[in-house]
C-alpha positions as CSV (number, residue, x, y, z in Angstrom):
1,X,20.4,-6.1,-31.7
2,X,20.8,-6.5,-27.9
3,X,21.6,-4.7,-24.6
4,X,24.0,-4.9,-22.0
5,X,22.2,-4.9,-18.3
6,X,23.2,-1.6,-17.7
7,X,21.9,0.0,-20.7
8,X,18.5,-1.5,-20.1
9,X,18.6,-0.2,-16.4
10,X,19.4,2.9,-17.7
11,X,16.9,3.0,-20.5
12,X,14.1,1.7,-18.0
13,X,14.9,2.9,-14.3
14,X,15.2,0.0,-13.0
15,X,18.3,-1.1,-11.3
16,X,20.2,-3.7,-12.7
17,X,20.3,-5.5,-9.2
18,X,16.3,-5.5,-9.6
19,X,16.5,-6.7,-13.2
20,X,18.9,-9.8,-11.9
21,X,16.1,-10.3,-9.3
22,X,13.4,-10.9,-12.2
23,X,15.7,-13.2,-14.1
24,X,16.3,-15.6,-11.1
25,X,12.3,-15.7,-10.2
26,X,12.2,-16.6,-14.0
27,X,10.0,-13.3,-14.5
28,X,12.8,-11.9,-17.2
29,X,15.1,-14.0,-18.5
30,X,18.1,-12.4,-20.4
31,X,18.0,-12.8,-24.3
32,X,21.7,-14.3,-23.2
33,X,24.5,-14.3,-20.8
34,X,27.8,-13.2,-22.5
35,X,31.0,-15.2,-21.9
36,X,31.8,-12.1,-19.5
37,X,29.1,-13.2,-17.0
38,X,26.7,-9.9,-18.3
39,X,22.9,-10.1,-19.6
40,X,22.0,-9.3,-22.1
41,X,18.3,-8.3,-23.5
42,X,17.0,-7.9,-27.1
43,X,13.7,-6.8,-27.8
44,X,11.2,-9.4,-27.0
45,X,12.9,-9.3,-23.6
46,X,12.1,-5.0,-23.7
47,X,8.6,-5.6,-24.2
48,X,8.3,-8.1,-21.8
49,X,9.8,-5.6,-19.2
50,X,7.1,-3.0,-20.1
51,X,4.5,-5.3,-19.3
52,X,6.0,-6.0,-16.2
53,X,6.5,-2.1,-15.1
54,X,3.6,-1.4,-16.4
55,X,1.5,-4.2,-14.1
56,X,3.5,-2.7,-11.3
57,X,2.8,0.5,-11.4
58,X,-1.0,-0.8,-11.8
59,X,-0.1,-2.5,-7.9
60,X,0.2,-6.0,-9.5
61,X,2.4,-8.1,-6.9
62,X,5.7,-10.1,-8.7
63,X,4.1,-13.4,-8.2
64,X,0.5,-12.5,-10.0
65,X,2.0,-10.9,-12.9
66,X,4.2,-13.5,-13.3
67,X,1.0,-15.8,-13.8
68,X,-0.4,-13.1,-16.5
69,X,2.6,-13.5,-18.6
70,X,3.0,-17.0,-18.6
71,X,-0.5,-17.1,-20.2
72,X,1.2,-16.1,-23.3
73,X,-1.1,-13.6,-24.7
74,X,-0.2,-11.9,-27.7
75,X,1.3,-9.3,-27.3
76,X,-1.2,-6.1,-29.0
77,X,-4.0,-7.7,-27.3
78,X,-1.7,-7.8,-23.3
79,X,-1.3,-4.6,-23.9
80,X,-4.7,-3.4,-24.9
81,X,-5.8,-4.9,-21.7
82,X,-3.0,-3.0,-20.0
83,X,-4.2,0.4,-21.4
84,X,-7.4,-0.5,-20.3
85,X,-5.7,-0.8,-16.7
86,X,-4.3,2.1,-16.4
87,X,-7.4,4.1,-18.2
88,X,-8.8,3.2,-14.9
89,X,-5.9,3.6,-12.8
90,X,-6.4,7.7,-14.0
91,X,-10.3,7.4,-12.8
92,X,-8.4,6.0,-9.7
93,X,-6.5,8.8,-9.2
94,X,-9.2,11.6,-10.3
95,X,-10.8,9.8,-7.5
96,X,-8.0,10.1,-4.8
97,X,-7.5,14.2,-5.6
98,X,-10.8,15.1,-4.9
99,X,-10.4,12.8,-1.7
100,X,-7.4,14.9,-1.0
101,X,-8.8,18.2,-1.8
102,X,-11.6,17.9,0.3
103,X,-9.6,17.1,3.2
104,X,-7.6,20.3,2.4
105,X,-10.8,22.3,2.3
106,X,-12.0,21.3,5.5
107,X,-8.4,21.9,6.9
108,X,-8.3,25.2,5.8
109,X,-11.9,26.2,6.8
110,X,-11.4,24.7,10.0
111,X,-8.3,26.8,10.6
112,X,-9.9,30.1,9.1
113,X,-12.9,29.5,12.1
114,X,-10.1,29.1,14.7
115,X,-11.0,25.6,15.7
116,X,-8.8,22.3,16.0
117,X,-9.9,19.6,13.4
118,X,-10.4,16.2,15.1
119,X,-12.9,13.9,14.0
120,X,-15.0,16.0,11.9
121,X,-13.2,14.7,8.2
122,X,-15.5,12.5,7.2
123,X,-15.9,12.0,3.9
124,X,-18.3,9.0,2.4
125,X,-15.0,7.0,2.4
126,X,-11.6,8.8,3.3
127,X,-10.1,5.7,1.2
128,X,-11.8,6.8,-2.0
129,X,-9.0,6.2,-4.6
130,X,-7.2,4.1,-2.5
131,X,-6.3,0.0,-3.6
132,X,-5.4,-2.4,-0.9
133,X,-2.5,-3.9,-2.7
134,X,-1.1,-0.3,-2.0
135,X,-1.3,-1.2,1.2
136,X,1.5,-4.5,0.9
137,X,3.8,-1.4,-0.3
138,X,3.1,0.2,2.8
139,X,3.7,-2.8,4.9
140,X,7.4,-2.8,2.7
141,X,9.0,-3.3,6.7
142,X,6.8,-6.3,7.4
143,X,7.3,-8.5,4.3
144,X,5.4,-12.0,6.0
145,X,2.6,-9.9,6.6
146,X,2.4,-7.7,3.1
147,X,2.3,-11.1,1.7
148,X,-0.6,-12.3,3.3
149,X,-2.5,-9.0,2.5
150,X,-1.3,-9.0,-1.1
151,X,-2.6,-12.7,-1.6
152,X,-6.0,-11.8,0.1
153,X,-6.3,-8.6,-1.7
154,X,-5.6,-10.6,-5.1
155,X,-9.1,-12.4,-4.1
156,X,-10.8,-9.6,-3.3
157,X,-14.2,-7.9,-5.2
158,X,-15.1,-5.1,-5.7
159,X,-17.2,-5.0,-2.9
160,X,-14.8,-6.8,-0.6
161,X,-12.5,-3.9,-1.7
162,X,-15.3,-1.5,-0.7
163,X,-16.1,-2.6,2.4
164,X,-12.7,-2.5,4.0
165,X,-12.1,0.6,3.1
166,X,-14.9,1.8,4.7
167,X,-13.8,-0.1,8.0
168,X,-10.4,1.3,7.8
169,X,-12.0,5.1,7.6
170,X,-14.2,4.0,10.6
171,X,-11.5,2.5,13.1
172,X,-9.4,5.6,12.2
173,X,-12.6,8.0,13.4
174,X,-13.6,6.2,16.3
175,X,-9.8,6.5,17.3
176,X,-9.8,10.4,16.5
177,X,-13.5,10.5,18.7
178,X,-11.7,8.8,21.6
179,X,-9.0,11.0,21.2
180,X,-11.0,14.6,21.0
181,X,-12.6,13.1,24.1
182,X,-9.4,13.4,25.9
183,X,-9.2,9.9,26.5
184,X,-5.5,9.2,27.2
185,X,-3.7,6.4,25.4
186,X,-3.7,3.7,28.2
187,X,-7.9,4.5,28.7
188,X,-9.9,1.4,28.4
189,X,-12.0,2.7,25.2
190,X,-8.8,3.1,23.9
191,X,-7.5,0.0,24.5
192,X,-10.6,-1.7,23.6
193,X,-10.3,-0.5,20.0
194,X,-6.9,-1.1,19.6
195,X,-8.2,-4.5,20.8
196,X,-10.4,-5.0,18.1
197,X,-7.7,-3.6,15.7
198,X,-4.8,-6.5,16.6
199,X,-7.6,-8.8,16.2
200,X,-8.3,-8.1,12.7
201,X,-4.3,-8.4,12.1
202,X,-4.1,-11.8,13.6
203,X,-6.6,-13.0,11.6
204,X,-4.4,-12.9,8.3
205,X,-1.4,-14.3,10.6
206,X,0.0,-14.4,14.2
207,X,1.7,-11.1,15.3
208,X,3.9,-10.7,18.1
209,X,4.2,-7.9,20.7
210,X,7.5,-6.4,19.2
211,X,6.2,-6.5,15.9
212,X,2.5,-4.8,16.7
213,X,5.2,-2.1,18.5
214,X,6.9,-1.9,15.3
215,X,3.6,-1.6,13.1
216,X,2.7,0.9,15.6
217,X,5.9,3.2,14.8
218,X,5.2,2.9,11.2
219,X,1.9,4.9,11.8
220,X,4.0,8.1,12.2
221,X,7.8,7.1,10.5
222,X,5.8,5.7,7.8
223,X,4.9,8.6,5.0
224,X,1.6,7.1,3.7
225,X,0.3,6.1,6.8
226,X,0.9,9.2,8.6
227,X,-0.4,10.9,6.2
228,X,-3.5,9.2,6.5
229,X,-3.7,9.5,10.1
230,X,-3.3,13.0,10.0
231,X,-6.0,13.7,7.4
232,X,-8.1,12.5,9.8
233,X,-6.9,14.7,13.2
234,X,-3.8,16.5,13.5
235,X,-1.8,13.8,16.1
236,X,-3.7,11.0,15.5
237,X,-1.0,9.2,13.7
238,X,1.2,9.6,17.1
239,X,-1.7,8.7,19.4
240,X,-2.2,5.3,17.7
241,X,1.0,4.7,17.8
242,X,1.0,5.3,21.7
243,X,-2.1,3.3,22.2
244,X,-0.4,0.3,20.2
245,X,2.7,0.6,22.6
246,X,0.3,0.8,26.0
247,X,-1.8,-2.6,24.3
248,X,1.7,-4.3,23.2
249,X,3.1,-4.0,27.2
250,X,-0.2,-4.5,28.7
251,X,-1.9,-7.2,26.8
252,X,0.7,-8.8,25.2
253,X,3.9,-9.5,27.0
């Protein structure tokens, strides 16, 4: 038995336009193509999809999992390593909620005392939870540069993993500090982190002055980052953003 394209897209959520993608990366190759032009799948081709959604949803990048399957492990045991995946994807996320509800308990406490949170979130890492292939999502509007960070993150241990988290959490503070100060966006401080910021992007890759602007508008139009930003201090998501813009005309063009 086989499917048309549009019964597996229907079956799985994935578009068909998405499914055509994987076929002409050779990640999913139709079962065959029917004198009409249409793909079709049978059920070899199913299983290989599940593997494949299921490695994405784990934040496996096209061209690594593409390298997983074409090692051609049976099938039971590719998935037993799979469940094993996504048993610790659920630690993950345990992980992450108590992140989040911790930074909702100090919001709320912080409004019940009738004081502005600014730099005072600081849990042991605000990151907790948090994997940096997530982050070449997040960087879905800079696609030369989420590439870069999803082949360094492929490489990265445990500890690597660790330890720019915890560098991420700390730039963000030091920003919120600077901003609690009242230091305005165009202060030296300021610019002097956002400094040390651009040069930890151009050491993946060379950025330009229009596209640190346009990294620095995704810190409030993009959800997660905002959202990030904000845990931290309410308007800190807009004030990097500003300070990115005041570095970008000042330093850079």
């Amino acid at each position: 038995m086989d499917w048309p394209i549009a019964e597996v897209a229907r079956m799985s959520g994935v578009t068909a336009r998405t499914l055509r993608h994987y076929d002409e990366i050779g990640l999913l190759p139709p079962a065959r193509i029917g004198t009409n032009g249409h793909r079709y799948y049978e059920e070899r081709q199913l299983l290989r999809l599940q593997q494949i959604l299921v490695l994405r949803a784990l934040g496996v990048g096209l061209p690594e999992i593409g390298r997983i399957l074409a090692e051609r492990i049976d099938e039971v045991e590719a998935l037993r390593g799979h469940h094993r995946r996504l048993l610790t994807e659920r630690d993950r996320l345990d992980a992450l909620a108590g992140t989040v509800s911790r930074t909702i308990t100090e919001l709320e406490q912080s409004r019940k005392d009738g004081r502005t949170m600014t730099a005072i979130n600081r849990p042991q890492n605000l990151f907790e939870g948090v994997r940096p292939s997530q982050y070449e999502e997040s960087l879905r509007d800079f696609p030369e540069h989420a590439e870069e960070v999803g082949r360094r993150a492929a490489a990265m241990t445990p500890e690597d993993v660790e330890a720019g988290q915890r560098e991420r959490t700390a730039q963000m503070i030091r920003l919120a500090e600077l901003m609690a100060a009242g230091h305005p966006a165009d202060a030296e401080p300021v610019r002097a982190e956002i400094d040390a910021q651009y040069r930890a992007l151009t050491h993946l890759r060379a950025v330009s002055a229009e596209e640190y602007r346009a990294i620095g508008r995704s810190c409030v139009d993009n959800d997660a980052w905002r959202a990030a930003y904000e845990a931290i201090a309410p308007g800190l998501a807009a004030y990097q953003r500003d300070a990115i813009e005041v570095y970008a005309t000042t330093r850079l063009s």
